[in-house]
Backbone as XML, in Angstrom:
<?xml version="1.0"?>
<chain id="A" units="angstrom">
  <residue number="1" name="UNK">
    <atom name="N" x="-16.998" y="-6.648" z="-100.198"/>
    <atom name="CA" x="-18.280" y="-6.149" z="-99.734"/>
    <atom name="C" x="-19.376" y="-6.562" z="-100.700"/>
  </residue>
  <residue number="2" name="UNK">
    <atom name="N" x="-20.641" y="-6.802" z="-100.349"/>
    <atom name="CA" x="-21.684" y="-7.345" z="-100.704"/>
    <atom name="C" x="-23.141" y="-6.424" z="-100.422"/>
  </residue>
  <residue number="3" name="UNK">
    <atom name="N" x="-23.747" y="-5.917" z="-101.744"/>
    <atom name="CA" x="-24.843" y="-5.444" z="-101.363"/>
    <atom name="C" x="-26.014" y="-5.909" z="-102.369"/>
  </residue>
  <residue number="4" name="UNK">
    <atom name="N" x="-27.095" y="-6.195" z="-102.060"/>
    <atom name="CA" x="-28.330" y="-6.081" z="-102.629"/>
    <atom name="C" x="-29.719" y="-5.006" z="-102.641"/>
  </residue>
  <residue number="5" name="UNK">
    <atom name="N" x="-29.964" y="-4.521" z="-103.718"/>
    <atom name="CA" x="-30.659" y="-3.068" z="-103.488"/>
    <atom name="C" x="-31.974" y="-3.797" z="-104.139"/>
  </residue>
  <residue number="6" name="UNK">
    <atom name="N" x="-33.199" y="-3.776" z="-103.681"/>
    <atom name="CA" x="-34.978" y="-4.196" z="-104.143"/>
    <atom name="C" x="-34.921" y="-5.163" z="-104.511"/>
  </residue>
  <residue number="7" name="UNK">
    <atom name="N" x="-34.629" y="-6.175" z="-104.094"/>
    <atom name="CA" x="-35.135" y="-7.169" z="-103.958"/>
    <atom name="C" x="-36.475" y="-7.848" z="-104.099"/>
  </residue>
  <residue number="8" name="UNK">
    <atom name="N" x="-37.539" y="-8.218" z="-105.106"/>
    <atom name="CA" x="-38.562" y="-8.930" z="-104.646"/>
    <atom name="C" x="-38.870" y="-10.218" z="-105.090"/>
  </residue>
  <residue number="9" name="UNK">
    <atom name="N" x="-39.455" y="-11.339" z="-104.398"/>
    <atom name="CA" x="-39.483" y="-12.397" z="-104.708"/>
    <atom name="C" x="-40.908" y="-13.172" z="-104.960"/>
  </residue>
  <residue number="10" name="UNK">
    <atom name="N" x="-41.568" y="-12.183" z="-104.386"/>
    <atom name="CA" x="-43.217" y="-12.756" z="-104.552"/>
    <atom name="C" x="-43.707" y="-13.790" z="-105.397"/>
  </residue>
  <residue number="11" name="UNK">
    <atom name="N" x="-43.659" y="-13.130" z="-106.630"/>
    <atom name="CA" x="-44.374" y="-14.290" z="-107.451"/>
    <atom name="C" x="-43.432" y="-15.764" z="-107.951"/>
  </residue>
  <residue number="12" name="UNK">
    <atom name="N" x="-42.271" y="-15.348" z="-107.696"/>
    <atom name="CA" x="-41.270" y="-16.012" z="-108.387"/>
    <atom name="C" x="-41.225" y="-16.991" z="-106.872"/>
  </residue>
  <residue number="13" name="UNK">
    <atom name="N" x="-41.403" y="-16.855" z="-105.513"/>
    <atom name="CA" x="-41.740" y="-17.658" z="-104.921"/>
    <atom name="C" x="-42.624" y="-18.646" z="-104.846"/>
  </residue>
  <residue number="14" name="UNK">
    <atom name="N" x="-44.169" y="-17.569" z="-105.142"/>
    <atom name="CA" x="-44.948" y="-18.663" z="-105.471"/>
    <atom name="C" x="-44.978" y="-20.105" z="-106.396"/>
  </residue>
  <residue number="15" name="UNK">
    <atom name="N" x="-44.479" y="-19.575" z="-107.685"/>
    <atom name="CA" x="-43.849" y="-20.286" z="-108.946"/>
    <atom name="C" x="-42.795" y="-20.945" z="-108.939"/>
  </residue>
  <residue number="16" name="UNK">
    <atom name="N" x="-42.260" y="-20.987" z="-108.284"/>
    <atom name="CA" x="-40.856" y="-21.571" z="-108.771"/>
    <atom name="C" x="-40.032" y="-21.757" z="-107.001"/>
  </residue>
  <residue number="17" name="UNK">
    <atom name="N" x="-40.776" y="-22.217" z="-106.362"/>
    <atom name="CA" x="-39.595" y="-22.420" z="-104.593"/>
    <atom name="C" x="-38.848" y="-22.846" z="-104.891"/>
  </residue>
  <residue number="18" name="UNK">
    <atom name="N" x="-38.420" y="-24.148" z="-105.281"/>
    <atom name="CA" x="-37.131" y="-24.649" z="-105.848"/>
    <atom name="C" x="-36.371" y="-23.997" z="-105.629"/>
  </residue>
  <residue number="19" name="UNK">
    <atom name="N" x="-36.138" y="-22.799" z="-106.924"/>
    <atom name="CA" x="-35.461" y="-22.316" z="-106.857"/>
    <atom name="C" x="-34.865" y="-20.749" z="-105.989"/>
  </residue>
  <residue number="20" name="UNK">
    <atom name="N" x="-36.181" y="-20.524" z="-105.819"/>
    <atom name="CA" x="-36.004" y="-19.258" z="-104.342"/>
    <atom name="C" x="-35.452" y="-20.050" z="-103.309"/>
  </residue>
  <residue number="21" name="UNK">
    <atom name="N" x="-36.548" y="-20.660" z="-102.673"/>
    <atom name="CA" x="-35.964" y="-21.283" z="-100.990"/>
    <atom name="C" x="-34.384" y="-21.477" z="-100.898"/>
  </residue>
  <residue number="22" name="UNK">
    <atom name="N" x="-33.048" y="-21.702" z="-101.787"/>
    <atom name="CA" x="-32.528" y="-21.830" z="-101.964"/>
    <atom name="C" x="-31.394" y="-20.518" z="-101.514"/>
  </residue>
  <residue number="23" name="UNK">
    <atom name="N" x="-32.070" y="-19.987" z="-102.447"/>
    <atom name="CA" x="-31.179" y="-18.502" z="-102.471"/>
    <atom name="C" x="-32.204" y="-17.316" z="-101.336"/>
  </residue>
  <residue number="24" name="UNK">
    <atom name="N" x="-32.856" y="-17.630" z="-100.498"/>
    <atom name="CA" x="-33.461" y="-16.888" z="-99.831"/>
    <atom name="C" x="-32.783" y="-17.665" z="-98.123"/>
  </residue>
  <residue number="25" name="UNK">
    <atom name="N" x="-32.249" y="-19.017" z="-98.661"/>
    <atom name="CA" x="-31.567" y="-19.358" z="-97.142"/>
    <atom name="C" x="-29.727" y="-18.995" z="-97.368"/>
  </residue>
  <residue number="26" name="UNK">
    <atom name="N" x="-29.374" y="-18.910" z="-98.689"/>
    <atom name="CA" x="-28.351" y="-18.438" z="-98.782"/>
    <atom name="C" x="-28.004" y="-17.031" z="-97.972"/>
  </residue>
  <residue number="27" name="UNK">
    <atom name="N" x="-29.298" y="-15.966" z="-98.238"/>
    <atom name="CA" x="-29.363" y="-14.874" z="-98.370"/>
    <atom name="C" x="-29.347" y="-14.713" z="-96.297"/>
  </residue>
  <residue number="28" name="UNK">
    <atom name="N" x="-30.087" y="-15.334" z="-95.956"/>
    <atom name="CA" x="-30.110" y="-15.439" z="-94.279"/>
    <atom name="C" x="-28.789" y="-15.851" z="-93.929"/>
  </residue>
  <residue number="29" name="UNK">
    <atom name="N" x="-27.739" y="-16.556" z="-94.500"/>
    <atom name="CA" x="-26.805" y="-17.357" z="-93.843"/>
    <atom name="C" x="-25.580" y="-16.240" z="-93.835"/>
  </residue>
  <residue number="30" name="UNK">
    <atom name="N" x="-25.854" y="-15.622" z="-95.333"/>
    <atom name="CA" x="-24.959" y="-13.917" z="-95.151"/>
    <atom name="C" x="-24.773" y="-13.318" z="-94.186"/>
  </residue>
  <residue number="31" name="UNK">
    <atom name="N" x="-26.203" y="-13.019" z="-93.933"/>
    <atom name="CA" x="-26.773" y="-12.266" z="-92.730"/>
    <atom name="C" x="-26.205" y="-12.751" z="-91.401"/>
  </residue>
  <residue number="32" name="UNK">
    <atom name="N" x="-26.543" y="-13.866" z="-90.971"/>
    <atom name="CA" x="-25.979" y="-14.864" z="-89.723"/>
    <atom name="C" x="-24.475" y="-14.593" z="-89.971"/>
  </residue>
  <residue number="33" name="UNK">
    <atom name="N" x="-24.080" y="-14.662" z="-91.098"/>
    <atom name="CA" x="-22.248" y="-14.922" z="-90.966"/>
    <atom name="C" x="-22.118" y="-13.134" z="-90.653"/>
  </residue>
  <residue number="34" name="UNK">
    <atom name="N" x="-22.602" y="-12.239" z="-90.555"/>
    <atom name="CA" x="-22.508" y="-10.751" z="-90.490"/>
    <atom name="C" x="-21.335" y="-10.669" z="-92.169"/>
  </residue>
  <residue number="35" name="UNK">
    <atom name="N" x="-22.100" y="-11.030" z="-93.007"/>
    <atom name="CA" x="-21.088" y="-11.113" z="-94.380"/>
    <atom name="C" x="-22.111" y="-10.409" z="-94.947"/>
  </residue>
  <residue number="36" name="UNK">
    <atom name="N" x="-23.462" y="-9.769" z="-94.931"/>
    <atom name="CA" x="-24.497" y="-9.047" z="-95.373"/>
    <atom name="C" x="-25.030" y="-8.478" z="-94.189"/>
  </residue>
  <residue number="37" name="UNK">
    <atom name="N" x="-25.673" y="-7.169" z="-94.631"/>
    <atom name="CA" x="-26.165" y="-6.424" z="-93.643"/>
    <atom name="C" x="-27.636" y="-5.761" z="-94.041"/>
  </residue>
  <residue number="38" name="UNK">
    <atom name="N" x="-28.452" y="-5.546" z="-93.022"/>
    <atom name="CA" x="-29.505" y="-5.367" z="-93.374"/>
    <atom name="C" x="-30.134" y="-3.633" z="-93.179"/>
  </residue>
  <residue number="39" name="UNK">
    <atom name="N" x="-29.898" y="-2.889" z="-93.774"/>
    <atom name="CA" x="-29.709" y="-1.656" z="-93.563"/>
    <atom name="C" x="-31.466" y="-1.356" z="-92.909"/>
  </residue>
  <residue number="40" name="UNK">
    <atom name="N" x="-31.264" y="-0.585" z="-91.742"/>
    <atom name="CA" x="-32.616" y="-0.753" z="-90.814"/>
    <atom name="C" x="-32.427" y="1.419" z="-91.122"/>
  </residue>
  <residue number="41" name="UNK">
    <atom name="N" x="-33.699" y="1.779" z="-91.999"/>
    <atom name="CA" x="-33.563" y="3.248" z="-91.843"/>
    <atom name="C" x="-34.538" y="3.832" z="-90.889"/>
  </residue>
  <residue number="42" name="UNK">
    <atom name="N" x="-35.557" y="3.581" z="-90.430"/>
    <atom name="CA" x="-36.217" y="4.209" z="-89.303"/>
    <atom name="C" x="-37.328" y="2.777" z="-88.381"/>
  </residue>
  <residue number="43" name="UNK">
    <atom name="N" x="-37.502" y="3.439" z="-87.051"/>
    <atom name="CA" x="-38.025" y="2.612" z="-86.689"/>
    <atom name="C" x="-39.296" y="2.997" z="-85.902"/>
  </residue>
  <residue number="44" name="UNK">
    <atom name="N" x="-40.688" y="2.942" z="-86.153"/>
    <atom name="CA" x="-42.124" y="3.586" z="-85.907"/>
    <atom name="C" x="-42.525" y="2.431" z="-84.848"/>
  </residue>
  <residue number="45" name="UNK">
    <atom name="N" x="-42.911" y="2.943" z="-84.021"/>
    <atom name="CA" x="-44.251" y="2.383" z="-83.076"/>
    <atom name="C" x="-45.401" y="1.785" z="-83.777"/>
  </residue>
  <residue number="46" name="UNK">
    <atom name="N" x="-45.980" y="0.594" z="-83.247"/>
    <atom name="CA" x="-46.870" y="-0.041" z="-84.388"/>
    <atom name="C" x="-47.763" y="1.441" z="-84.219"/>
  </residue>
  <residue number="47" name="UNK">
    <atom name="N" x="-48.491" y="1.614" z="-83.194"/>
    <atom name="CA" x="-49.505" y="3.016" z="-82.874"/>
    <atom name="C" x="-49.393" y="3.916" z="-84.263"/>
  </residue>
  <residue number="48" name="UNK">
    <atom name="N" x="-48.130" y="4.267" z="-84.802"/>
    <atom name="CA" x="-47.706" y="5.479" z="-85.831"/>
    <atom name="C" x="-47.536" y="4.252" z="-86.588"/>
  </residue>
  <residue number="49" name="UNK">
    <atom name="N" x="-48.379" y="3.333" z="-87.051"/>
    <atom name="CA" x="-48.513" y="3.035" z="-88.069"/>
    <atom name="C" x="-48.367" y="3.750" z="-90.147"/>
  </residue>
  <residue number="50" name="UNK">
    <atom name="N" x="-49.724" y="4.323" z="-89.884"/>
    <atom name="CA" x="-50.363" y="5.394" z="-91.005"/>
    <atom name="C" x="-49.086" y="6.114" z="-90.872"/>
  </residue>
  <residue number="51" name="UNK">
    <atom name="N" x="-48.318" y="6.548" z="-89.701"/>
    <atom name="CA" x="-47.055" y="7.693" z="-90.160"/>
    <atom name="C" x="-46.302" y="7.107" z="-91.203"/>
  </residue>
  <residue number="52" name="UNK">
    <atom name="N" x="-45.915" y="5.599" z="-90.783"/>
    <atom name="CA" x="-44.851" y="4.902" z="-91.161"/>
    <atom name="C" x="-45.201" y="4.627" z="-92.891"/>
  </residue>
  <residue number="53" name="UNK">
    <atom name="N" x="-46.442" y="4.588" z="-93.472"/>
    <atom name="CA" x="-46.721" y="4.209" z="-94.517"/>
    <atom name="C" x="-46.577" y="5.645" z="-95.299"/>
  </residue>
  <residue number="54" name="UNK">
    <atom name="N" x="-47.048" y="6.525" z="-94.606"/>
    <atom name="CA" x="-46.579" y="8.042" z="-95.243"/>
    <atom name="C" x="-45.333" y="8.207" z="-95.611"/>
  </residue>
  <residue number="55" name="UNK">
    <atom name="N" x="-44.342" y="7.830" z="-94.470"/>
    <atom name="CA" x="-42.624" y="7.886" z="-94.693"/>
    <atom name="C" x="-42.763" y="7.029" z="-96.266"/>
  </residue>
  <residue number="56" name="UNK">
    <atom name="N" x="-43.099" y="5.553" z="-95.713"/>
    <atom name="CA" x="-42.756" y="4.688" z="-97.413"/>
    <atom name="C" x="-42.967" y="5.431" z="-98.315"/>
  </residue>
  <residue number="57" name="UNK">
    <atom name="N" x="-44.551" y="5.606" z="-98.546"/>
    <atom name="CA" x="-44.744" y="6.684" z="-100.026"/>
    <atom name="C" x="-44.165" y="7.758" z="-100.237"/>
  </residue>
  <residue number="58" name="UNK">
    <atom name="N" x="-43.591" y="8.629" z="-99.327"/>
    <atom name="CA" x="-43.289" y="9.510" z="-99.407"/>
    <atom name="C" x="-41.809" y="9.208" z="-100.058"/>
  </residue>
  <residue number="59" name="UNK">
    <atom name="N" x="-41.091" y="8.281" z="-100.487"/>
    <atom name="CA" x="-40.311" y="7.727" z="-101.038"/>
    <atom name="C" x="-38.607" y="8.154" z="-100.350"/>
  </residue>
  <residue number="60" name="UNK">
    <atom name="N" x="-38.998" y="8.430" z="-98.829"/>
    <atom name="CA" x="-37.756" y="9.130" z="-98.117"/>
    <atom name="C" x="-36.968" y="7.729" z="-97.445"/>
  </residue>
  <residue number="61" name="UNK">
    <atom name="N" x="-37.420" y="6.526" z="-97.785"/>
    <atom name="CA" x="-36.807" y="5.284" z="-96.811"/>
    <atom name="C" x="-35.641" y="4.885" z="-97.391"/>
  </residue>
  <residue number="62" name="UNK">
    <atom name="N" x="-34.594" y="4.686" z="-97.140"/>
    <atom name="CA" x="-33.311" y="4.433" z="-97.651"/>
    <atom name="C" x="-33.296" y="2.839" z="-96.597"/>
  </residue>
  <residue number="63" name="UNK">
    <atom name="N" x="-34.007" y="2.237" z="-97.134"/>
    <atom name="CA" x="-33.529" y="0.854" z="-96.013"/>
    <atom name="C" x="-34.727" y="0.340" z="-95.369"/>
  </residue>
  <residue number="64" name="UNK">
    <atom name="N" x="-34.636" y="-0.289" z="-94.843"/>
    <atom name="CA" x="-36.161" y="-0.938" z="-94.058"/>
    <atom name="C" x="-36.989" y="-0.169" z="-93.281"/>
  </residue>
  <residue number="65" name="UNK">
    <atom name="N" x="-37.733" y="-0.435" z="-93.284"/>
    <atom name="CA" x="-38.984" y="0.437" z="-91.776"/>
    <atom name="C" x="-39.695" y="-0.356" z="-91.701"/>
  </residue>
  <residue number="66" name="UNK">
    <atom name="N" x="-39.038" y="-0.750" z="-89.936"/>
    <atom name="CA" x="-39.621" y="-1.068" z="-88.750"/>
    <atom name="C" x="-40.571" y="-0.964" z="-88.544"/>
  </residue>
  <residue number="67" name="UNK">
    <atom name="N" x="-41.922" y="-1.472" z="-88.058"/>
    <atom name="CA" x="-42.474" y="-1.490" z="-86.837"/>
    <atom name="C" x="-42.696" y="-1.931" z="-85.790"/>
  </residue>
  <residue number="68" name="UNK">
    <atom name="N" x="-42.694" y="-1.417" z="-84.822"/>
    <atom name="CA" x="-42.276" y="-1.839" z="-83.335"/>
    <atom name="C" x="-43.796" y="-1.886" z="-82.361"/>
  </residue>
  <residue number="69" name="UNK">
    <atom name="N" x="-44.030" y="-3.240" z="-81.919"/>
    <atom name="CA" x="-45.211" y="-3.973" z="-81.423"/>
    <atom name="C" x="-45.492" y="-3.284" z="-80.107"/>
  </residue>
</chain>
């Protein structure tokens, strides 16, 4: 089993693709092989936007949040 917990790549993208793009298509191909999983914890209506940013800060997200168009 395979997990990755906060992840960020921002600046180190900007700086350095080389070496991100690399490990950021690795990181999709996990995903595609269902060999990584992408833990999805709630999912908001774009409308409940402002809710959805309350949930984030409110520091209750165990996993991604959705919004739904």
């Amino acid at each position: 089993n395979a997990s990755i917990t906060g992840v960020f790549l921002g600046i180190e993208m900007a700086f350095n693709p080389q070496r991100t793009h690399p490990l950021i298509g690795s990181l999709l191909q996990r995903i595609a092989d269902q060999k990584l999983s992408v833990v999805l914890d709630k999912k908001f209506p774009l409308s409940q936007a402002s809710e959805a940013h309350r949930y984030i800060e409110s520091r209750q997200a165990f996993g991604r949040v959705l919004l739904i168009p």
